[in-house]
N, C-alpha and C positions, 0 to 999 in steps of 0.2 A: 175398620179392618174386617173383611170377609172371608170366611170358610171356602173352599170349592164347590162349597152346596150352594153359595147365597148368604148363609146365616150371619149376620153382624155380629162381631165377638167383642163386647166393651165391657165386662165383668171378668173382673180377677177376684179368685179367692185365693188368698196368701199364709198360707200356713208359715206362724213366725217362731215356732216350736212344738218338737216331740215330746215335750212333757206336759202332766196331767198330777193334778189332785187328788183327781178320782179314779177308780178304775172299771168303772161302767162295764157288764158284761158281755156289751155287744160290741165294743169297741177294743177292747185288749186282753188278753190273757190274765188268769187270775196274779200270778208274779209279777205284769208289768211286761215293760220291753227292757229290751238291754240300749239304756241312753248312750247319745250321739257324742261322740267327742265336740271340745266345742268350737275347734278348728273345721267340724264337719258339716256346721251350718251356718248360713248365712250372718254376718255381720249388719249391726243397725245400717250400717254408712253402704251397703250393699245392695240389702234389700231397699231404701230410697235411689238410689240407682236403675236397679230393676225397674224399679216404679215410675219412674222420669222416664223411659224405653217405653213402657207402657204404654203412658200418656201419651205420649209422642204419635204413639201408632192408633192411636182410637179410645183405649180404654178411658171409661166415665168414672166407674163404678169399679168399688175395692172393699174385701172384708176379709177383715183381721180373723186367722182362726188359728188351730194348735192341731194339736194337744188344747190345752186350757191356754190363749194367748197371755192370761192376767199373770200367769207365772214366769213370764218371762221379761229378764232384768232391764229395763230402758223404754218398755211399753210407752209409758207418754213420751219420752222424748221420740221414737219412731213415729209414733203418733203426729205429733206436731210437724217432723218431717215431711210425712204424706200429704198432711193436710196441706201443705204451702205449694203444692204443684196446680196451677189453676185451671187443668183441666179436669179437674177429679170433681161430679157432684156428689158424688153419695160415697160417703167414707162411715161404715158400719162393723160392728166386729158380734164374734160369736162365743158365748160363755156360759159355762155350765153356772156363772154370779156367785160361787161361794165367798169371791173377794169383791164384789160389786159394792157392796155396802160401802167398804174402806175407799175404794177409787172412781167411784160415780161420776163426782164431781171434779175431778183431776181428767180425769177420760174427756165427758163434755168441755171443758178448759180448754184442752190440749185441740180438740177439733173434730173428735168423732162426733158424727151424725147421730149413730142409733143403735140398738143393740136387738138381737136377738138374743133369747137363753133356753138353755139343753132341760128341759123338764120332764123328770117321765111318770110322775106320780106327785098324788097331791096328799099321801101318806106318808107319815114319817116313818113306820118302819120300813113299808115296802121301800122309800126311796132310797134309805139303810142300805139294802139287800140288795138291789142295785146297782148303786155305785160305791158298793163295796166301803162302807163308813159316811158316808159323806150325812149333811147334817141342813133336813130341808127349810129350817128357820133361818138358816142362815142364807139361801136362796133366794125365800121369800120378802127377807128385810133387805137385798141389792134389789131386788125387783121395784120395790116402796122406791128406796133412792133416785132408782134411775128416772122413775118419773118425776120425781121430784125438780132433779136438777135438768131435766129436760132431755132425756135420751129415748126420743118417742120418736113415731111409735114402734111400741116393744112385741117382739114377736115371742111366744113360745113355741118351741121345735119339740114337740110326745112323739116318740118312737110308739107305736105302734107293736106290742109283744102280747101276744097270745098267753093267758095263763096268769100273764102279770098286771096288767091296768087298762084290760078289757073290761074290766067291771068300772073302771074311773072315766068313761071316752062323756057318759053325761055331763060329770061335774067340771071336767073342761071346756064343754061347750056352754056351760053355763058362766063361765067367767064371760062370756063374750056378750051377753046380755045388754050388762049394766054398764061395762067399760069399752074401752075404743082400741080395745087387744084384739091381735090376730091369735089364736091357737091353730095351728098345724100340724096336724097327724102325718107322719112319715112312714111309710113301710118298711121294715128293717129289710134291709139289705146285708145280705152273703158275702162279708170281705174280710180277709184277712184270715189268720188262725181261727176266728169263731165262727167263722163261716156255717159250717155243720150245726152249729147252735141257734144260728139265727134263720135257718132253713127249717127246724126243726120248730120254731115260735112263732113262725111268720103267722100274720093275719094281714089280708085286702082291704083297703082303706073302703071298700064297700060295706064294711063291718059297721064302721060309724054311720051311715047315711040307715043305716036299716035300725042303730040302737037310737039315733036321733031323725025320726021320718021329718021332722017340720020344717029341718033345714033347709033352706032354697037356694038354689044357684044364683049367683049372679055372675056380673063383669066384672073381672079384673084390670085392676087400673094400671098394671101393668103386663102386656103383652107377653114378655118373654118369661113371665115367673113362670117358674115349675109347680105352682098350685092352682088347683080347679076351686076357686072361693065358693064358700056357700054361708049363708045366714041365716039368723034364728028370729022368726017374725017382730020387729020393735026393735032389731039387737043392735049396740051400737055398735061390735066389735064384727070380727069376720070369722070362719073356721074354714083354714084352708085344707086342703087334699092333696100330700107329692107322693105318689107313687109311681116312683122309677122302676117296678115290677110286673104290678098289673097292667098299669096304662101310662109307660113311658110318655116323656115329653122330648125326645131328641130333636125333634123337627125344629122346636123354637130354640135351642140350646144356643147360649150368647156367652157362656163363660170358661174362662181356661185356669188354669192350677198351677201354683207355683209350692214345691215343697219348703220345707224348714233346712232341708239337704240343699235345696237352689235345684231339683229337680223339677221341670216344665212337663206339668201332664195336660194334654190336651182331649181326657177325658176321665173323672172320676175311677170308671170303672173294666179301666185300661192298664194293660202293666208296663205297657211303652211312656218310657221319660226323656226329656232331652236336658242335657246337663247343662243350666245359665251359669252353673257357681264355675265348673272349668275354665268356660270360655270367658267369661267374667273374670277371673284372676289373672287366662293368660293375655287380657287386654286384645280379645277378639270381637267380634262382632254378634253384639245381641239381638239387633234387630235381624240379621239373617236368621237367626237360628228360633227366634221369635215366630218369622215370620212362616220359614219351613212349615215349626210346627201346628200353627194353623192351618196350613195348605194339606196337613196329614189328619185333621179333625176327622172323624169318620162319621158318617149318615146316621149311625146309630149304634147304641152299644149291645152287647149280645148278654148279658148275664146270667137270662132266662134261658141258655142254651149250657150253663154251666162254665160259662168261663169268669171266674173268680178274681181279684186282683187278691196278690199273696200277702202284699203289706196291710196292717191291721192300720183302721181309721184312724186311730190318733197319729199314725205317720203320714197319712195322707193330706191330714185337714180338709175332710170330706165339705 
């Protein structure tokens, strides 16, 4: 399935819920949002529907996200759903791990491939202070699990914030040493209500390369990632680089969005949706409306010119 650029589009990220555990300060207002009726978002039996469309059309590649997808009620069993479509190889999801401990091994069961997790310090108070209570031992021992029961390999996703775990960018990169972890530095990005806030903390993932000079570029083994990998001489792990601000990566972009609402975004950082949950109930045609929206994919997104998306991340499943 191609773009009108060219670009092959075989990555869905699927956000399978507006709820969250934590309330991270770059992703939602300190009160939280005002949650979804539950008639407002997609059904288990819905979103594997969706996802069979999907398949049908090209998509490979599928990752579970939220809000926190682990809080939402039926997780394995959708799970298990996804996984039984045969064209899907890489079935991945994304989690801040507070509940990883408890479901590691229910997850790897049911048929996901692998996890990434939301890490933004490797301090317990600071991690406190950022996502607003949450509690980093308990991070740390889903992380243990997941390797355990085989949900490798495990990515860590560090936001990137000025003021707050610029002083920590070493000791993540020195996870990557000893183990066969990727750490990845994200540039916080401008969306939603916090917008203002996270403009005001931003720091260039150039930051890391000048507090850690030894790091070396290599090749990524996968083309269309949105990180620039680099290594630590001997390391067995990687430490990637996504900066969707300083040095976009639209050119290789392969993935489209489906919300927790059934809203179809065909770019993160866009506030144009096309609604699969409507036409979906009134027994219309997904693949046209799939396919529209691919043919609407734009060359590149402008963010660095101020144009914002209104909805805050945990609605989007960034």
């Amino acid at each position: 399935m191609k773009d009108s650029y060219g670009r092959e589009v075989n990555y869905l990220r699927l956000s399978i819920t507006d709820r969250c555990n934590l309330r991270c300060k770059y992703c939602m207002p300190e009160g939280g949002i005002e949650k979804l009726e539950h008639d407002a978002i997609l059904s288990l039996e819905e979103i594997d529907e969706i996802v069979g469309e999907f398949v049908e059309l090209g998509i490979n590649k599928v990752r579970l996200t939220g809000g926190e997808p682990l809080v939402r009620n039926g997780i394995i069993s959708l799970i298990e759903k996804i996984s039984r479509h045969s064209g899907i190889t890489d079935l991945a999801l994304t989690t801040n791990g507070i509940h990883l401990k408890a479901m590691a091994k229910d997850l790897k069961n049911a048929g996901l491939t692998r996890i990434n997790v939301s890490l933004d310090s490797l301090n317990d108070k600071k991690y406190a202070t950022m996502t607003r209570g949450g509690k980093l031992q308990d991070v740390l021992e889903g992380i243990e699990m997941a390797k355990k029961v085989g949900l490798t390999p495990i990515k860590l996703n560090v936001v990137l914030i000025g003021g707050f775990n610029d002083d920590e960018v070493e000791n993540f990169v020195a996870l990557t040493k000893d183990e066969s972890i990727d750490v990845r530095f994200i540039e916080l990005m401008p969306i939603g209500e916090v917008a203002s806030w996270s403009l005001h903390n931003f720091l260039s993932n150039d930051y890391v390369l000048k507090k850690v000079p030894s790091l070396r570029k290599i090749t990524a083994s996968e083309p269309a990632s949105p990180a620039a990998y680099y290594q630590l001489p001997g390391g067995k792990g990687r430490v990637g680089l996504i900066s969707p601000i300083s040095c976009k990566f639209c050119d290789t972009c392969n993935r489209i969005r489906l919300t927790s609402e059934g809203q179809l975004k065909y770019c993160l950082h866009s506030n144009e949706e096309f609604d699969l949950r409507t036409v979906l109930r009134n027994k219309g045609s997904l693949r046209e409306i799939i396919e529209h929206s691919i043919s609407q994919k734009p060359l590149e997104h402008s963010i660095e010119e101020g144009n914002f998306v209104s909805k805050n991340m945990v609605q989007v499943g960034g």
